[in-house]
C-alpha positions in Angstrom: -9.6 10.6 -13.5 -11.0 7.8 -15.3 -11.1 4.5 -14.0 -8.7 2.9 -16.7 -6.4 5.5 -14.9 -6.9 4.8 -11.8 -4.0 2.7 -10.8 -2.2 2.2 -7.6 0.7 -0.2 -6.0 0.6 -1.3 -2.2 3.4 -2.9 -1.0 2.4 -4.9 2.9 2.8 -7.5 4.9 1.8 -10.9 4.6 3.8 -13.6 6.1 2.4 -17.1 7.6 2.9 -15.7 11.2 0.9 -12.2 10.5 -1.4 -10.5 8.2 -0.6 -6.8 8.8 -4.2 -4.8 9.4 -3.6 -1.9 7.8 -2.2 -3.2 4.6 -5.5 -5.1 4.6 -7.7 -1.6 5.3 -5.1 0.1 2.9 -6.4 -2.4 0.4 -9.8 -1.6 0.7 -9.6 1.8 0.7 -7.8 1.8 -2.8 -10.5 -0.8 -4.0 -13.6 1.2 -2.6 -11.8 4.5 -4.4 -12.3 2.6 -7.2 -8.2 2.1 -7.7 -6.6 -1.1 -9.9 -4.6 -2.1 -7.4 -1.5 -4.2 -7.9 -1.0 -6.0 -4.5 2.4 -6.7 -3.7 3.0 -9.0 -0.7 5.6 -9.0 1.5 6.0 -12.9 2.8 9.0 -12.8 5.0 10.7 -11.0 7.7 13.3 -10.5 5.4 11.5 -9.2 2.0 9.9 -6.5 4.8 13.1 -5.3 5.8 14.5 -5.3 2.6 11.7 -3.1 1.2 11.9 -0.7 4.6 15.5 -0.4 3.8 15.2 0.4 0.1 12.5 2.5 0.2 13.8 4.3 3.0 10.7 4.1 4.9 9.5 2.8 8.5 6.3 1.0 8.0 4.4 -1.0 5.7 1.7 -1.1 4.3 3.3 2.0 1.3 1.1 3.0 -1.3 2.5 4.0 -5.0 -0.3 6.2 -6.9 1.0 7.6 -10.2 4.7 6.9 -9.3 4.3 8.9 -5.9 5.0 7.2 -2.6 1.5 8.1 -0.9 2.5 6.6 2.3 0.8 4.3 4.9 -2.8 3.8 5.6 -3.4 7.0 7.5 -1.5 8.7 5.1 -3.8 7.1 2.0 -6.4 7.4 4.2 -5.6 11.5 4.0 -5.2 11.5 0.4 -8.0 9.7 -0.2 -10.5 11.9 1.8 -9.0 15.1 -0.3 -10.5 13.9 -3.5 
């Protein structure tokens, strides 16, 4: 995969009262892989819930690679070690 390709949306938390770690070590990961990432932070209690509830998931941080939900950092973690 070339690195033009390499492309990936995190969705985590960021609000004035906590940085969530493993958005933080999500982001990492995804730069050290040598991923484009398009960092979308979550700044209120109320933009987490509503992307929980949409998404249908239970966490953030998610990760989006190629249009598939990857999942949370031990989940990209995972995926990340199988390449």
């Amino acid at each position: 995969m070339s690195k033009e390709s390499k492309r990936a949306v995190l969705h985590r938390m960021v609000t004035p009262e906590h940085t969530c770690p493993f958005g933080v070590k999500s982001l990492e990961l995804l730069k050290q892989a040598g991923y484009q990432v398009e960092d979308h932070q979550l700044t209120t209690r109320n933009e987490v819930d509503t992307f929980m509830r949409d998404e249908g998931v239970q966490t953030t941080p998610q990760t989006y690679i190629n249009g598939q939900r990857i999942g949370g950092h031990d989940e990209l973690f995972a995926f990340l070690s199988d390449k």
